[in-house]
C-alpha positions in Angstrom: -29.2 81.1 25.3 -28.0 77.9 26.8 -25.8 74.9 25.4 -29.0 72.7 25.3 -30.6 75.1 22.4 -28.1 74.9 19.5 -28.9 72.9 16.7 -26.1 69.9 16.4 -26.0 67.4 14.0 -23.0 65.1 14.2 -24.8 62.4 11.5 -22.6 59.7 13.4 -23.6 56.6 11.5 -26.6 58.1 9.0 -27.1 61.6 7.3 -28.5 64.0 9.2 -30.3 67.6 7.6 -31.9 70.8 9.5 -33.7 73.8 8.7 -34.4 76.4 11.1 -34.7 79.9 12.1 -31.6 81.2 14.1 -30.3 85.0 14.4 -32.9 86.5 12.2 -32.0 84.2 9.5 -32.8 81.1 8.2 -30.0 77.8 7.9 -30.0 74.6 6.8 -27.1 72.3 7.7 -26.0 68.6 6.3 -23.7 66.1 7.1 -23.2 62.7 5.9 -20.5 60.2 6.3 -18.1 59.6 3.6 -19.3 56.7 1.5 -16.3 54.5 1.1 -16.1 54.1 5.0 -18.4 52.3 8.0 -16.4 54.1 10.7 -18.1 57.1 12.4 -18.4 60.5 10.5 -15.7 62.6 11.8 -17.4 66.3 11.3 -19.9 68.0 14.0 -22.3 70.7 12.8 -24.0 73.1 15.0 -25.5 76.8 15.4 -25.4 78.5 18.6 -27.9 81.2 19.5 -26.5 85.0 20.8 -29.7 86.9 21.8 -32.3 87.3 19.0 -31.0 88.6 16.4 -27.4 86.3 16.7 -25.9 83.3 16.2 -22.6 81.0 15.9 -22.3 79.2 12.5 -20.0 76.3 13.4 -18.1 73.4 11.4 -15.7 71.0 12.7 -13.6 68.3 11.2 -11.9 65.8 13.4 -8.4 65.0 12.0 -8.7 62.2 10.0 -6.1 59.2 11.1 -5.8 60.6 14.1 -7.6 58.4 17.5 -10.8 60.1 18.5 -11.5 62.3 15.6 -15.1 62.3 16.2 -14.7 63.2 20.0 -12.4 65.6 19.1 -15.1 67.7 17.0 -18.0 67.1 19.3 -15.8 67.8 21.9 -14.4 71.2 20.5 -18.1 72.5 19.5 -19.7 71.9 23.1 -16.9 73.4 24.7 -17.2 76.2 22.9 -21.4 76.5 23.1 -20.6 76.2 27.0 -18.3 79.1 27.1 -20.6 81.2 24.8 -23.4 80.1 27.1 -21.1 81.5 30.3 -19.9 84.5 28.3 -23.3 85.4 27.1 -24.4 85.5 30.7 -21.6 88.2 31.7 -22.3 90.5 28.2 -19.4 89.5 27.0 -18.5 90.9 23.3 -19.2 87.9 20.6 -15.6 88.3 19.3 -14.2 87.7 22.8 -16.5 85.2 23.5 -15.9 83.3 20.1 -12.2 83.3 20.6 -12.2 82.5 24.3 -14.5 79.9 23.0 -11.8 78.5 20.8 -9.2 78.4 23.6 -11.1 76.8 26.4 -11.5 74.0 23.2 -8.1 73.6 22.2 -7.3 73.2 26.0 -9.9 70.7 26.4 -9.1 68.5 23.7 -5.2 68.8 24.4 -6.2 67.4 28.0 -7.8 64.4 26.1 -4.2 63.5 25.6 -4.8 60.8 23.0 -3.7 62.4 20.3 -6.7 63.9 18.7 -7.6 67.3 17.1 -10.1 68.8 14.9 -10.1 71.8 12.6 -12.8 74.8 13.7 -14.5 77.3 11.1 -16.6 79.8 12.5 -18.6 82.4 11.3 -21.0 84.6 13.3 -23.9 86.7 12.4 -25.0 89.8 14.7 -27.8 91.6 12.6 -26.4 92.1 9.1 -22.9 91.4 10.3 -20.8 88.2 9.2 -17.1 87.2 10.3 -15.2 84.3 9.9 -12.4 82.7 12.3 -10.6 79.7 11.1 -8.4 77.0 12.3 -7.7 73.9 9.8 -9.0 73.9 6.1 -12.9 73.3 6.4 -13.8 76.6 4.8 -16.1 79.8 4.5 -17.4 81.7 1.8 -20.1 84.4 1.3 -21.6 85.0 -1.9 -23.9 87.5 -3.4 -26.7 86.4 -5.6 -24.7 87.7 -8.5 -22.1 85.3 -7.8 -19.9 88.2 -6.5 -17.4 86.6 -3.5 -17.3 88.4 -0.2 -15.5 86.5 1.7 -13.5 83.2 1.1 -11.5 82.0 4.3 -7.7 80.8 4.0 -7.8 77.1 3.7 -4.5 75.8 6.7 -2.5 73.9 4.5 0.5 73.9 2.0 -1.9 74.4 -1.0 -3.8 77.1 0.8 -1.1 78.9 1.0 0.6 79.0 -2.2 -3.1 79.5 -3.9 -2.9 83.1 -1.4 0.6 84.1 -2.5 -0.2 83.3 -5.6 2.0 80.4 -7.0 -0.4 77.9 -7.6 -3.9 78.4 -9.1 -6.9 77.3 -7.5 -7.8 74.8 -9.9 -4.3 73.4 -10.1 -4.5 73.4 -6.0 -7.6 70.6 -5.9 -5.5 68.1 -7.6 -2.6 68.7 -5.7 -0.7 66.3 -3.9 -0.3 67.8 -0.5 -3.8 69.2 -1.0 -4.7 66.9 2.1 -1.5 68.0 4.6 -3.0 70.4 7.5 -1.0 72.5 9.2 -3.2 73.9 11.9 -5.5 72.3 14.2 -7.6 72.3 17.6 -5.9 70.5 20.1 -1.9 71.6 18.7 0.1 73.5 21.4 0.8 76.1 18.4 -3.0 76.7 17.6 -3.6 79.6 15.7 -6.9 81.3 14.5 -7.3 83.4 11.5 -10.3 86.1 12.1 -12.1 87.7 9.1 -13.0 91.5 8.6 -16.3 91.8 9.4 -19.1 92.0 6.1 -22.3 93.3 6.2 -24.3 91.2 4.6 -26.3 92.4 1.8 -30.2 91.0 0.6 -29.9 87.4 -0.8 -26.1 86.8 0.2 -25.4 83.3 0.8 -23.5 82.0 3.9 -21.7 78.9 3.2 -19.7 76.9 5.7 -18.1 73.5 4.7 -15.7 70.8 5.5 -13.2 69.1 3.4 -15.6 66.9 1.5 -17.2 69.8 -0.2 -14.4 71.8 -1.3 -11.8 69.0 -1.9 -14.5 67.7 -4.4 -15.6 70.7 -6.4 -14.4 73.9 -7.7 -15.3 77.4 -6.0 -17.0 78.3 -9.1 -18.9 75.0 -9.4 -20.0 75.9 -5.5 -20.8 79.4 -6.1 -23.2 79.0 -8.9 -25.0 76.2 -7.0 -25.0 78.3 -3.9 -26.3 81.6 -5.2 -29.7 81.5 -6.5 -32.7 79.5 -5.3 -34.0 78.3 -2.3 -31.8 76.9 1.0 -33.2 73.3 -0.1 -32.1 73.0 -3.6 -29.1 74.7 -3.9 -28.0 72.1 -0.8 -29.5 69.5 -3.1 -27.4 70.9 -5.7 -24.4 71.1 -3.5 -24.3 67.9 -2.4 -25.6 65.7 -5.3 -22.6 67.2 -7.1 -20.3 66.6 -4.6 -21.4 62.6 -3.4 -21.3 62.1 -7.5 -17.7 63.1 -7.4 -17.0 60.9 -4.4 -19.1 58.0 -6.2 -16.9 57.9 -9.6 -14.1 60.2 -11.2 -12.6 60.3 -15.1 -9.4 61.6 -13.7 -10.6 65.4 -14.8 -12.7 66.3 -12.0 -11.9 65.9 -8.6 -12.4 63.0 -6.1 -11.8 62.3 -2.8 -14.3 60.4 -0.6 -14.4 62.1 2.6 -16.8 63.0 5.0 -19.4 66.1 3.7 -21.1 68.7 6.0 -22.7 72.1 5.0 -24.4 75.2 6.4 -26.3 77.3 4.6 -27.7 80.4 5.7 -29.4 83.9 4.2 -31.3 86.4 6.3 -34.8 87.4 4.8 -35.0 90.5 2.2 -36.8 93.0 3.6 -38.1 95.9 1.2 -37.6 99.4 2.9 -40.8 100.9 3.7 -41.6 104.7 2.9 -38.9 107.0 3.9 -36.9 104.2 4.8 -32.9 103.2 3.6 -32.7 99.6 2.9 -30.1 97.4 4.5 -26.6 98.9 4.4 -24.6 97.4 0.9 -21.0 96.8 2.7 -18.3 97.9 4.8 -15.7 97.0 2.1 
């Protein structure tokens, strides 16, 4: 692997959409700038190769408000392909790598010293396996084609929180009004990252990745049951045609909050067990 073969959309001015084959799997990633604004779209989007049967699922939001926002998420994302591409090289462990990754970003981005920072979700995939690390509130989520939820990361922010210890409902959470305040970023001297349990990924699970302008704009469940079934293509043409409606107008009973909008998707293939074969593993709880 080397830095040059990720795919990396950062949709700068224009939308910007990908399919392609990467760690025995198939993604699509989006981005689009948010439609109330001519300044530069503020997420990057890329996946990173591991080997052949690997990959890093990446999403970053630069801070909105903040000077260099943009450079701040490209920034953070080829920092980290670079130190993937050096750790790679020395058979590093992906988990080390990832979170050395991280680091060597937040250092570079503090050396910027203008102020900037971005939020970083991660999720690899090596064979059947998924985990998540998280810094900000762009999010992660697996799904199961029954709609079953494997994984949901923590979102970084007031409302994240109380939604996990319980005191405010989910619903209640999107029309919040510190639903917006982050309290964790790339490029903050007290950085922290959140890291999943790993999930094995069953047939036709969903891997979903997204920043802010997804899930400040529609409910989980509205995302789930778009996310779920179909192919790659139209449940991201579901996804976002819900979502940029939202942006576009509101009745003051669903969400809206023009913002920048990127997406991955991603499945690995089904593979029927041949004759005296197990199929994939179901889960590692």
């Amino acid at each position: 692997m080397s830095a040059a073969d990720m795919l990396l959309l950062d949709g700068a001015t224009t939308p910007a959409q990908q399919l392609a084959p990467m760690g025995g799997g198939r993604l699509l990633a989006y981005t689009a700038r948010a439609p109330d604004k001519d300044t530069h779209n503020e997420d990057t989007v890329a996946s990173i190769p591991w080997g052949p049967d690997a990959c890093v699922l990446v999403i970053a939001d630069g801070a909105g408000g903040l000077p260099a926002g943009k450079r701040a998420s490209l920034l953070a994302v080829r920092t980290l392909a670079e130190s993937l591409e050096v750790a790679e090289g020395k058979t590093t462990l992906l988990r080390t790598a990832v979170l050395n990754g991280i680091e060597a970003a937040n250092e570079a981005i503090r050396a910027e010293a203008n102020g900037s920072a971005t939020t970083l979700t991660i999720v690899t995939i090596e064979g059947h396996l998924a985990r998540s690390y998280q810094v900000g509130d762009s999010e992660a989520v697996i799904v199961g084609q029954r709609g079953r939820i494997r994984l949901q990361t923590l979102a970084h922010s007031p409302t994240g929180f109380a939604v996990e210890a319980g005191f405010l409902d989910q619903r209640d959470a999107l029309h919040h009004a510190d639903r917006h305040v982050v309290s964790n970023f790339v490029g903050n001297d007290d950085m922290r990252i959140d890291i999943g349990a790993g999930v094995i990924l069953n047939p036709r699970d969903t891997v979903l990745l997204a920043s802010d302008g997804l899930t400040d704009n529609l409910h989980i469940h509205e995302v789930v049951e778009r996310m779920r079934t179909g192919t790659l293509e139209s449940a991201m043409d579901r996804i976002v045609g819900l979502a940029t409606r939202r942006m576009a107008e509101s009745d003051n009973k669903t969400p809206c909050k023009p913002d920048d909008l990127s997406l991955i998707l991603y499945r690995k293939p089904y593979q029927r067990a041949k004759p005296g074969q197990q199929r994939q593993p179901a889960s590692d709880g």
